[in-house]
Backbone as JSON, one array per atom type, in Angstrom:
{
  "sequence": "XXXXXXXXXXXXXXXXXXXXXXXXXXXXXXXXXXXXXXXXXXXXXXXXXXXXXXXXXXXXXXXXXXXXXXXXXXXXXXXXXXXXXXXXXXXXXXXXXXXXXXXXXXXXXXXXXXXXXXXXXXXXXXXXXXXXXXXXXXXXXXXXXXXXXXXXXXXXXXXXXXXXXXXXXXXXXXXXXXXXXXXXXXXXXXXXXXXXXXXXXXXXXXXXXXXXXXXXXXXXXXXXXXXXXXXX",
  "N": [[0.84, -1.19, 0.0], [-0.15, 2.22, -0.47], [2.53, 4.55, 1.16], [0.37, 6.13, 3.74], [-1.37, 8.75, 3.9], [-2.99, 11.67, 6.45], [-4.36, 13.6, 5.17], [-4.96, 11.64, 2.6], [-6.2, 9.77, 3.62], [-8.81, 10.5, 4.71], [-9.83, 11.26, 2.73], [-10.2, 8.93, 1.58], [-12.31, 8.02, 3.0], [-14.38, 9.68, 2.33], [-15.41, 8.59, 0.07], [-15.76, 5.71, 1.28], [-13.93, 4.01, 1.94], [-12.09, 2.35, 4.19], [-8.63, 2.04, 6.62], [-7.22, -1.33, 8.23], [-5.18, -2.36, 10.21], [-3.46, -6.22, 10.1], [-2.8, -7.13, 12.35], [-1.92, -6.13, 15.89], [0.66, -5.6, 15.73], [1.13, -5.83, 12.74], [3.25, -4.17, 10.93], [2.09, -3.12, 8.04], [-0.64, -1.61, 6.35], [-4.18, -2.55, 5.22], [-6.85, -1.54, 2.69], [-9.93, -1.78, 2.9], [-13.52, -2.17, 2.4], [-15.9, -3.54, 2.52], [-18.65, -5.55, 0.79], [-21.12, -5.62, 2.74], [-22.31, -3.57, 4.75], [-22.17, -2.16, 7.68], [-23.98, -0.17, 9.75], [-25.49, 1.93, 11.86], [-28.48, 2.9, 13.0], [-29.64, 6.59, 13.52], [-32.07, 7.37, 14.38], [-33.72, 5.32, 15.19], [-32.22, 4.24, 17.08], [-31.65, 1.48, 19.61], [-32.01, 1.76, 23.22], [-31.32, -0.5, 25.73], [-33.12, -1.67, 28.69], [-31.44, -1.77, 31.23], [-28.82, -0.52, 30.68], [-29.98, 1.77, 31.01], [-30.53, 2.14, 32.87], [-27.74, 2.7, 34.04], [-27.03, 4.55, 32.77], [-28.9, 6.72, 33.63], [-27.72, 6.55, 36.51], [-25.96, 8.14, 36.38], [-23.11, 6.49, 36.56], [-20.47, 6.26, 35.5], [-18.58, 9.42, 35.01], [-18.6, 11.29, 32.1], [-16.54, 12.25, 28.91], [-15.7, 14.59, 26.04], [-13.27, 14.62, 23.73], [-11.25, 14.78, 25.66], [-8.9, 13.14, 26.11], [-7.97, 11.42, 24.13], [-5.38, 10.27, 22.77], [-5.01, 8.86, 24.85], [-7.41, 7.32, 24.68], [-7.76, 5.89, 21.89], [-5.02, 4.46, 22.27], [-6.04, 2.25, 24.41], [-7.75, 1.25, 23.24], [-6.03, 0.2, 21.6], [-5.4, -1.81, 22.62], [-5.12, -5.54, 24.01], [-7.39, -7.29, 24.83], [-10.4, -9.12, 27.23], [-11.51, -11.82, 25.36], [-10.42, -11.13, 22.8], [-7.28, -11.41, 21.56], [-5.82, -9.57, 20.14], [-5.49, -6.54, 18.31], [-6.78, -4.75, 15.51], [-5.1, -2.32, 15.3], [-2.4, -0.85, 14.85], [0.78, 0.68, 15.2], [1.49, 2.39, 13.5], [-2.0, 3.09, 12.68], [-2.51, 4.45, 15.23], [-0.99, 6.49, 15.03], [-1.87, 7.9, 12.43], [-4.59, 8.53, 13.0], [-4.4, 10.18, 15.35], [-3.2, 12.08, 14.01], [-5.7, 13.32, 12.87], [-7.26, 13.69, 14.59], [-5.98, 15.71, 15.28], [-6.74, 17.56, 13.72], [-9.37, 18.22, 13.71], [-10.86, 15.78, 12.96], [-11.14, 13.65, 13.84], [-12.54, 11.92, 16.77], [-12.99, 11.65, 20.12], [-14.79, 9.77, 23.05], [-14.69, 9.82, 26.41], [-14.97, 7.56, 29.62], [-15.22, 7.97, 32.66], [-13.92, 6.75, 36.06], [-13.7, 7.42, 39.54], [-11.57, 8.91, 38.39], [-10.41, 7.9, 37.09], [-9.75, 6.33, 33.87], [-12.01, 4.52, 32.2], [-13.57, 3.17, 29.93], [-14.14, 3.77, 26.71], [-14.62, 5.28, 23.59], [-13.15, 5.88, 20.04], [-13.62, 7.54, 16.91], [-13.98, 8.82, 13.5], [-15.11, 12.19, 12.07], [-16.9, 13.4, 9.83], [-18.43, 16.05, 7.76], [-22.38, 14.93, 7.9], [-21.51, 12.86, 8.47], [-20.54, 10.02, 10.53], [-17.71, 8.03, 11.55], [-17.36, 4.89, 13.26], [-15.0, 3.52, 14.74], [-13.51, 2.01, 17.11], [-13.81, 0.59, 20.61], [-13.32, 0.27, 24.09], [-13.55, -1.61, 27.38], [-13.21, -1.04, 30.82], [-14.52, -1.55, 32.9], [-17.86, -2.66, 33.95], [-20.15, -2.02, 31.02], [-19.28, 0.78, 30.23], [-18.23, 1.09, 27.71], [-20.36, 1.18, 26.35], [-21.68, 3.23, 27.41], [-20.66, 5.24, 26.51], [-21.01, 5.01, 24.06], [-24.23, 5.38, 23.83], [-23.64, 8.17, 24.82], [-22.65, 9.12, 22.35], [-24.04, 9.04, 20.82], [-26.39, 10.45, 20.88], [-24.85, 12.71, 20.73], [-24.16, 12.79, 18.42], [-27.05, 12.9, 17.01], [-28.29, 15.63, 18.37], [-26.23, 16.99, 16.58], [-27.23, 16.8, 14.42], [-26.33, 14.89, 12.43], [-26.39, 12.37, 10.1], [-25.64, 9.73, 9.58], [-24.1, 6.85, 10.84], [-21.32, 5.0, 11.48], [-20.49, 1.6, 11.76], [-18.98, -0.11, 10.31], [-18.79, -3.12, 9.96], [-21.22, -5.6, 11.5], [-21.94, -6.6, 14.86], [-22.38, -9.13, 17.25], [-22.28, -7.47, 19.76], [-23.14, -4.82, 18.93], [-25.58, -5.45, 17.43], [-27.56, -5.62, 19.73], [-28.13, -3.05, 19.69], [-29.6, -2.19, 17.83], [-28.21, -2.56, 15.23], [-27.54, -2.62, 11.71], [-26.89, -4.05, 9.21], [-26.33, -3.34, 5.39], [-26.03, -2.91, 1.98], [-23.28, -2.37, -0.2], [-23.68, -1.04, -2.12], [-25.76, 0.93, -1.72], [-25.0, 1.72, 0.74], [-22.99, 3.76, 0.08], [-24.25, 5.16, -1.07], [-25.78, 6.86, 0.97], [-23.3, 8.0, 2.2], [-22.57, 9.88, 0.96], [-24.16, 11.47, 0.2], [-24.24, 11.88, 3.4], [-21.76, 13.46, 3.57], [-21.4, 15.69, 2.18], [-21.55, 17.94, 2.89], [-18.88, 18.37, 3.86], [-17.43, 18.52, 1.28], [-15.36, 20.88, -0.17], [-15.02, 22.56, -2.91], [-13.28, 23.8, -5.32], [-13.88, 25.59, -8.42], [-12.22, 26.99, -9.93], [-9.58, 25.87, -9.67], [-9.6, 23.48, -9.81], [-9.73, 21.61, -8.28], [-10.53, 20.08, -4.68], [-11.24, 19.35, -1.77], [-11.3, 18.45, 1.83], [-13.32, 19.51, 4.77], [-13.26, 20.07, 8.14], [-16.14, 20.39, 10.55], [-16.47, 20.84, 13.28], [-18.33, 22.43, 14.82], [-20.79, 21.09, 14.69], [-20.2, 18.54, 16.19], [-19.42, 19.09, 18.53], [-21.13, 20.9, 19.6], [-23.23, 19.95, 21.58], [-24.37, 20.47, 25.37], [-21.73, 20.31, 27.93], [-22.89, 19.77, 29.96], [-24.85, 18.27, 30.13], [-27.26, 15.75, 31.55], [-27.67, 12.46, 32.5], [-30.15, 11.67, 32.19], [-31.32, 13.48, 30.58], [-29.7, 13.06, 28.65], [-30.96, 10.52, 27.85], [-33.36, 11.12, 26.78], [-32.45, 12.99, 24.89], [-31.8, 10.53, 23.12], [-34.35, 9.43, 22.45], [-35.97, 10.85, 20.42], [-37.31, 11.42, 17.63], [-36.21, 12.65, 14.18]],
  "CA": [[0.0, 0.0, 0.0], [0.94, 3.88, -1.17], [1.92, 5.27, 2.24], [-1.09, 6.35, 3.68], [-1.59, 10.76, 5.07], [-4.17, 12.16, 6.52], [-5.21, 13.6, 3.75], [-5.13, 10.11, 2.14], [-7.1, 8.6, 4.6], [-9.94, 11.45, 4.59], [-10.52, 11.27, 0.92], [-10.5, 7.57, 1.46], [-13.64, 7.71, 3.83], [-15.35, 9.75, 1.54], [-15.4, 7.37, -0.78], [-16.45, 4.22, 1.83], [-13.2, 3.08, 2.48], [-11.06, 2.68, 5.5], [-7.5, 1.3, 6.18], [-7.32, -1.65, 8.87], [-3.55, -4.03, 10.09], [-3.7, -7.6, 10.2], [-2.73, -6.95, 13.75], [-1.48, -4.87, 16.58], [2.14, -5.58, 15.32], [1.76, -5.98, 11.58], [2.89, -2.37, 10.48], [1.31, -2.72, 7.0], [-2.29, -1.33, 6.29], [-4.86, -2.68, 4.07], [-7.88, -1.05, 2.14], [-11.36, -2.39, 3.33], [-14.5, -1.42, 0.93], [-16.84, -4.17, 2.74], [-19.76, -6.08, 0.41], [-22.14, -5.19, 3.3], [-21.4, -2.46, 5.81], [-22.58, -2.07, 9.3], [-25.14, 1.11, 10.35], [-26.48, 2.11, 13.48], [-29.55, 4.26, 12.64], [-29.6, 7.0, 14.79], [-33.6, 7.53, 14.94], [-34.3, 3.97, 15.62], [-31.03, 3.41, 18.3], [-32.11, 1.23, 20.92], [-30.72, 2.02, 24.52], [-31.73, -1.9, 26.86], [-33.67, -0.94, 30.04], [-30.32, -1.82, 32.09], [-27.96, -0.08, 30.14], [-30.99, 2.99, 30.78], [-30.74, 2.85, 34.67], [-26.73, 2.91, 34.25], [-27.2, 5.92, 32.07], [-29.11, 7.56, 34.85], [-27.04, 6.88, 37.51], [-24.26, 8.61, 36.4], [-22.0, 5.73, 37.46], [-19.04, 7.11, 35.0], [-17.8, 10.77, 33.86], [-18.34, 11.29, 30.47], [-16.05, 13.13, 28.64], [-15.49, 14.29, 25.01], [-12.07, 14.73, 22.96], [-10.71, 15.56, 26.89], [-8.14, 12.05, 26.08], [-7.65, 10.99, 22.62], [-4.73, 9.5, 22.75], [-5.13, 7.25, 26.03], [-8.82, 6.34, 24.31], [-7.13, 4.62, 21.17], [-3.94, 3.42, 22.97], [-6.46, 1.75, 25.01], [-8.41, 0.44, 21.95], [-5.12, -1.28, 20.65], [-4.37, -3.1, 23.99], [-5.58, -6.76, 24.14], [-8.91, -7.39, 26.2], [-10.98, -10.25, 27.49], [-12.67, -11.93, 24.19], [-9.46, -10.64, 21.86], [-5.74, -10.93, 22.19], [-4.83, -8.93, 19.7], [-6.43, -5.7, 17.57], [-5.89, -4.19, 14.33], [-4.58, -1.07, 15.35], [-1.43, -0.75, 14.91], [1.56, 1.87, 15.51], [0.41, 3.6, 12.25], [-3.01, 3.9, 12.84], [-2.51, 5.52, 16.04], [-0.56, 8.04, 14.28], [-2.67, 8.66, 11.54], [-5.42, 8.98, 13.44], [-3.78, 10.63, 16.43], [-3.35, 13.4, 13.61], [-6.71, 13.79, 12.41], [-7.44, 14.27, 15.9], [-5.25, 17.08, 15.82], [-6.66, 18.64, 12.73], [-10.55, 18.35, 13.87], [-11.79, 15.17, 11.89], [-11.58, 12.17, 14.81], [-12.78, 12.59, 18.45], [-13.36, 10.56, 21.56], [-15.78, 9.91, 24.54], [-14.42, 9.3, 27.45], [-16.06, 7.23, 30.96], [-14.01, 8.1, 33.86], [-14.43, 6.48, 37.33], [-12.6, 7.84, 40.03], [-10.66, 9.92, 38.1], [-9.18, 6.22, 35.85], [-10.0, 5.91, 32.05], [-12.89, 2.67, 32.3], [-14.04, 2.97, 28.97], [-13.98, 5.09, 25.72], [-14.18, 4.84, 22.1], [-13.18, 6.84, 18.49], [-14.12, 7.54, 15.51], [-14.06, 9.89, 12.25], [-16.47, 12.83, 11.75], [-16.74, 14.22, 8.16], [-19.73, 16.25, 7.36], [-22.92, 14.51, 8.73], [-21.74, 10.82, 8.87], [-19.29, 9.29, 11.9], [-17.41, 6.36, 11.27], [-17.64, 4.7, 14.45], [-13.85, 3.1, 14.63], [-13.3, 1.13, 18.1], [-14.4, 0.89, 21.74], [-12.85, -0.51, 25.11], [-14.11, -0.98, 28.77], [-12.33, -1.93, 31.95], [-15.74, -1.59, 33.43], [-18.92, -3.17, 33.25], [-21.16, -1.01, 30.49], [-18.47, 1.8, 30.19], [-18.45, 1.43, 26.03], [-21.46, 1.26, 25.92], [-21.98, 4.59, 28.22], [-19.82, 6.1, 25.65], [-21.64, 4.71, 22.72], [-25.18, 6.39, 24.19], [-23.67, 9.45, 24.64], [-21.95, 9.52, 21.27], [-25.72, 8.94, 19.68], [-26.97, 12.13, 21.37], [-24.28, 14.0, 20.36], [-24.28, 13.02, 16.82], [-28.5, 13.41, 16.55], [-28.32, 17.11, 18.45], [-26.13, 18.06, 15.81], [-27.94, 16.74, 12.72], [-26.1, 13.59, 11.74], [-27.53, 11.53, 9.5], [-24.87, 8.52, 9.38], [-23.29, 6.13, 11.96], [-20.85, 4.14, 10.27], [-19.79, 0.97, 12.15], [-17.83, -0.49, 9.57], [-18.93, -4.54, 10.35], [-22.22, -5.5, 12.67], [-21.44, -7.55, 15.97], [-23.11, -9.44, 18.62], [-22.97, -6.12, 20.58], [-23.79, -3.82, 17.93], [-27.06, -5.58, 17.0], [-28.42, -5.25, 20.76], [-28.44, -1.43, 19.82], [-30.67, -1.99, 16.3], [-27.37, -1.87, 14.25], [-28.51, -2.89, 10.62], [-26.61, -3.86, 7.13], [-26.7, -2.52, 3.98], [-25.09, -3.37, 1.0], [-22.19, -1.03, -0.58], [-24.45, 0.8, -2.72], [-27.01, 2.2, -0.2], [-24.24, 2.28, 1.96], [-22.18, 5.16, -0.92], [-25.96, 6.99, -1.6], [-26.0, 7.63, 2.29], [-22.53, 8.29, 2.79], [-22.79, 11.05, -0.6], [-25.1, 12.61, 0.98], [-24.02, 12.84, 4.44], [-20.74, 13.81, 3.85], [-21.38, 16.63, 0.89], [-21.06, 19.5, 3.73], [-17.96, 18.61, 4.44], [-16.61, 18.69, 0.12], [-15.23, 21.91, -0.73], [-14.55, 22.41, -4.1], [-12.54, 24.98, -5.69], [-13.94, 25.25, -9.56], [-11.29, 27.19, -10.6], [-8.47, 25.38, -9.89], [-10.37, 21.97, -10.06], [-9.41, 20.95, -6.67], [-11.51, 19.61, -4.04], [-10.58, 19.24, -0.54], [-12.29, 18.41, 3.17], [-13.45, 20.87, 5.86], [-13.99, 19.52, 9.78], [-17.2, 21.17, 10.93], [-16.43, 20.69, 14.52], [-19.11, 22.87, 15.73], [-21.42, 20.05, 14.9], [-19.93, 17.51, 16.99], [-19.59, 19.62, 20.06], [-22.39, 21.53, 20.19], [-23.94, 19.36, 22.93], [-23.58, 20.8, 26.34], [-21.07, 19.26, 28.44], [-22.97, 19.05, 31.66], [-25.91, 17.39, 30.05], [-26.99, 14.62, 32.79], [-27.6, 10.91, 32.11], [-31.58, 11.85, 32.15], [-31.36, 14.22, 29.41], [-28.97, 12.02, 27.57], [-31.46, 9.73, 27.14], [-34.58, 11.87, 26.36], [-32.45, 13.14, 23.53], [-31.88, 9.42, 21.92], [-35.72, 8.94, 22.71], [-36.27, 12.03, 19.78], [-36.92, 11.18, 16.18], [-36.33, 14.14, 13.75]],
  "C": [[0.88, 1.25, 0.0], [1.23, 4.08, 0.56], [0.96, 5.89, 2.68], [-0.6, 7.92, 4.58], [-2.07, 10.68, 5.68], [-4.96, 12.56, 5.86], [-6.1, 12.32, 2.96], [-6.54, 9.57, 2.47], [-8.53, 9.31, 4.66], [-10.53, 10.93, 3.19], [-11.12, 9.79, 0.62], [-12.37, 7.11, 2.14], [-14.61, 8.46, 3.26], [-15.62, 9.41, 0.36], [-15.96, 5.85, -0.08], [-15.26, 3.49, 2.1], [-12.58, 3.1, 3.41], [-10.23, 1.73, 5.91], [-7.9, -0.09, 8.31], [-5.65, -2.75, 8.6], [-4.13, -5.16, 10.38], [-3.83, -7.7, 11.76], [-1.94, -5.89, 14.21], [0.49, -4.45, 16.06], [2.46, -5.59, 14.02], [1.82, -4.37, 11.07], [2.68, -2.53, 8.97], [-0.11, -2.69, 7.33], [-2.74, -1.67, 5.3], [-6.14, -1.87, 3.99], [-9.1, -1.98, 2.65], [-12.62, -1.77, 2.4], [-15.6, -2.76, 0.55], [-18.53, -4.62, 1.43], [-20.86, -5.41, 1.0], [-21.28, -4.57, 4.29], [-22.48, -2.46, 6.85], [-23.37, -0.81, 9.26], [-25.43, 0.97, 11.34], [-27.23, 3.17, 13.22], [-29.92, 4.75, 13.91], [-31.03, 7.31, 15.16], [-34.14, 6.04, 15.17], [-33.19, 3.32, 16.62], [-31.87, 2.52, 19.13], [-31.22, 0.84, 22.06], [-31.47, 0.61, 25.4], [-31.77, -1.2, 28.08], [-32.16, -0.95, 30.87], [-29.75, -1.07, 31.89], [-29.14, 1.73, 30.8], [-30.74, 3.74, 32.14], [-29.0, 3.12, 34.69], [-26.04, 4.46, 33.6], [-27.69, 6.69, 33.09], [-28.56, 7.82, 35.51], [-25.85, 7.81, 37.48], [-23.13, 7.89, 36.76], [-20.72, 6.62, 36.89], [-19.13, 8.95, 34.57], [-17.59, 10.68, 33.07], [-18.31, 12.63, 29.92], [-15.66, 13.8, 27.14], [-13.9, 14.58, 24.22], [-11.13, 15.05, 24.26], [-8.89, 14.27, 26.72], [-7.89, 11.44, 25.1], [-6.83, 9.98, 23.03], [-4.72, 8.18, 24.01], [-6.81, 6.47, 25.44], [-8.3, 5.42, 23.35], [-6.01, 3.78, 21.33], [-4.72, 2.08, 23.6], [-7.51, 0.93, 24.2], [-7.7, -0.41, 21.5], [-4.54, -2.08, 21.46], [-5.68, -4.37, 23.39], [-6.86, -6.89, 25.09], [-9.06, -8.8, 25.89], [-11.37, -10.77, 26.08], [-11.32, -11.91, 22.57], [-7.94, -10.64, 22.6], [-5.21, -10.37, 20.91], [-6.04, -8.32, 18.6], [-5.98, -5.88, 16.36], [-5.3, -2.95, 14.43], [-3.24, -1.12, 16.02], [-0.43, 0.47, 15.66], [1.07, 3.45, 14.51], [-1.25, 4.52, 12.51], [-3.27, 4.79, 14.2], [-2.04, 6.8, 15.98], [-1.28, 8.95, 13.86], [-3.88, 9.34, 12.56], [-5.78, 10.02, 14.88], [-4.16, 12.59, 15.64], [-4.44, 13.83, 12.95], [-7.72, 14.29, 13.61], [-7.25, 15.92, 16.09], [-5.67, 18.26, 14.91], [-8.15, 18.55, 12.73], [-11.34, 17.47, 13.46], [-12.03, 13.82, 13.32], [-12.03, 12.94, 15.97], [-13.03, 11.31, 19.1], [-14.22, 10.88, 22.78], [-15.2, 8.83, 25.41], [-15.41, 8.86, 28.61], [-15.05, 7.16, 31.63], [-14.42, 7.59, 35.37], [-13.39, 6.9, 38.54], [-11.23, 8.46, 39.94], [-9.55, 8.97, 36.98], [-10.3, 6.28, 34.43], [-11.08, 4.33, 32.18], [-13.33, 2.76, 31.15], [-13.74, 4.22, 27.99], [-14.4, 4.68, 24.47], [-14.14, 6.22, 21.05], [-13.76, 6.77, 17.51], [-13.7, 8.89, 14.6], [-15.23, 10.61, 12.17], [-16.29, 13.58, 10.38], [-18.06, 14.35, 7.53], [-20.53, 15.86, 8.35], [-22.44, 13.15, 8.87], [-20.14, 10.99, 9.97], [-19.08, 8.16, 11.91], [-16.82, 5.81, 12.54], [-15.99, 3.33, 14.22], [-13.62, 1.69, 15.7], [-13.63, 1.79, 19.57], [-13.59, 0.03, 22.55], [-13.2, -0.49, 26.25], [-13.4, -1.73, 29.56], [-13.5, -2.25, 32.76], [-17.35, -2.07, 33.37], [-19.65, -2.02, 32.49], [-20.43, 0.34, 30.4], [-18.35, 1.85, 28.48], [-19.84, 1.74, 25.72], [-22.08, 2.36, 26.26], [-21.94, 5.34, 27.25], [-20.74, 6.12, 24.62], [-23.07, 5.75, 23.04], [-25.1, 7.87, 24.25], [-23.15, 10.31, 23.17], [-23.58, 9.47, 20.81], [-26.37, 10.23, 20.08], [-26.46, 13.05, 21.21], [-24.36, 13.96, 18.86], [-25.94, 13.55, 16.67], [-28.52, 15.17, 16.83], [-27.32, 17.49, 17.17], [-26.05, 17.91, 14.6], [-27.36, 15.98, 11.83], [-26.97, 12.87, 11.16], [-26.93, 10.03, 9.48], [-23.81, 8.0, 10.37], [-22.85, 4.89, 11.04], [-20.37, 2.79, 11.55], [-19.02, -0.02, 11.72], [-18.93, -2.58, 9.2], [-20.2, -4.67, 11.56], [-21.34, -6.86, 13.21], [-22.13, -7.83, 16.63], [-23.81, -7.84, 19.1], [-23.27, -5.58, 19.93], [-25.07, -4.29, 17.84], [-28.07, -5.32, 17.98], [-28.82, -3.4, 20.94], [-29.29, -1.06, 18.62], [-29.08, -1.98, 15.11], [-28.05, -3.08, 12.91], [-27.31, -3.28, 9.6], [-27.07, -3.87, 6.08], [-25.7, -2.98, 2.84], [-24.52, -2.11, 0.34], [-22.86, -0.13, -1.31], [-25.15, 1.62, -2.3], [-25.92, 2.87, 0.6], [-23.57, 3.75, 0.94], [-23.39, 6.12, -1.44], [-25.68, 7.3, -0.19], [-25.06, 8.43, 2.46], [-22.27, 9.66, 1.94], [-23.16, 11.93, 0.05], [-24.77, 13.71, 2.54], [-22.52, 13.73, 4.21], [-20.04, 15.33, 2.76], [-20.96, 18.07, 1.92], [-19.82, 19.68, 3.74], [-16.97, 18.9, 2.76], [-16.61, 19.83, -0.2], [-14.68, 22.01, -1.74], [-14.26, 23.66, -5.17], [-12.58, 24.73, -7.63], [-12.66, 25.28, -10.26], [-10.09, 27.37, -10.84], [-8.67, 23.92, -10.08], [-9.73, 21.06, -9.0], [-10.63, 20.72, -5.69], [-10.66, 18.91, -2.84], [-11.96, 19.43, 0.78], [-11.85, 19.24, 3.79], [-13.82, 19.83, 7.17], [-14.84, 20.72, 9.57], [-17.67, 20.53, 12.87], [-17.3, 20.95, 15.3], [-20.42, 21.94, 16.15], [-21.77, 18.69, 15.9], [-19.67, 18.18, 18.7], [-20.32, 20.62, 20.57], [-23.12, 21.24, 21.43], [-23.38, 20.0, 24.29], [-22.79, 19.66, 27.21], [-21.46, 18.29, 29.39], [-24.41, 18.64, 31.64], [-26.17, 16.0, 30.82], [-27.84, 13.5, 31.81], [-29.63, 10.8, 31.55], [-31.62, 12.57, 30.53], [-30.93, 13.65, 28.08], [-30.12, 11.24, 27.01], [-33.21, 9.93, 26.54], [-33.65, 12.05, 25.3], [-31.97, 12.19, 22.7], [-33.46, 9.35, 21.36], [-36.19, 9.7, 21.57], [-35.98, 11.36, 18.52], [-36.53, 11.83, 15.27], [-37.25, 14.34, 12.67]]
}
């Protein structure tokens, strides 16, 4: 594979594709550009009564872009279920620096002041390509995941990308689609973000950050889940 940018890798996701390693140690990246692709529709999410009262309680501190880098470090460690990711040295880079230039973000769950859960992703335009998740804690991704759905709907997302559906994913409504629905949706959502310069015949992405952090911070676990409960 060409070395891969940031740039690269942007242009790549608006298009439907995205790079993944064999493993945590193989430093080459391959192209992905899935048959059927994963969705989580955000007006039909569903949050499981349990998961509802753990949302209430406030058990964790949830936080947004406050940790980047300890959220995907902590994505490419080994857990229960998996000994070994695809996220490599590279993609913590790359994506370290799209961090840095407004296009990835993270939600943090903090307990006592320790990292128990988190996960990343890509935002470009309206769609969010929902990357990886980790919990040291019971229901701490999944905290994350709820509050990431309330922040994408408040600010007028139309597309949750999760690449592949899973066990856990499906207990939240996640859905597949086959690559061509999946490239009309992703067209669509992601047209805000194509700027296109006629008259030099260039064409280049914009973050639209304000989108993704519009939500207030000190929105409580109640509110959180009144605004999944909202269709548009």
């Amino acid at each position: 594979m060409t070395d891969v940018t940031p740039e690269l890798l942007l242009g790549a996701y608006a298009e439907g594709v995205f790079p993944m390693a064999e493993d945590r140690f193989d430093p080459t990246l391959y192209w992905y550009d899935p048959e059927f692709r994963g969705i989580l529709p955000l007006d039909t999410f569903h949050c499981p009564r349990r998961l509802k009262k753990t949302v209430r309680s406030e058990l964790y501190h949830v936080t947004f872009d406050h940790d980047f880098g300890q959220v995907i470090r902590s994505c490419a460690k080994p857990a229960r279920g998996r000994r070994t990711t695809w996220i490599n040295d590279r993609i913590v880079e790359l994506y370290t620096s799209l961090f840095e230039r407004g296009f990835a973000h993270s939600i943090e769950c903090w307990k006592d002041n320790e990292l128990v859960g988190g996960l990343y992703g890509v935002a470009l335009g309206r769609a969010f390509f929902g990357e990886s998740m980790f919990s040291r804690q019971r229901d701490a991704s999944k905290v994350a995941l709820v509050y990431l759905v309330a922040r994408l709907k408040y600010g007028g997302y139309e597309l949750l990308d999760t690449q592949f559906i899973t066990d856990h994913l499906q207990q939240f409504g996640a859905a597949e689609i086959t690559r061509a629905e999946y490239k009309d949706r992703l067209a669509t959502a992601v047209q805000s973000a194509v700027v296109t310069d006629v008259s030099a015949g260039t064409m280049s992405l914009s973050a639209d950050v304000s989108t993704f952090s519009s939500m207030p911070d000190s929105a409580d676990g109640s509110a959180i889940l009144q605004s999944i409960s909202q269709t548009s």
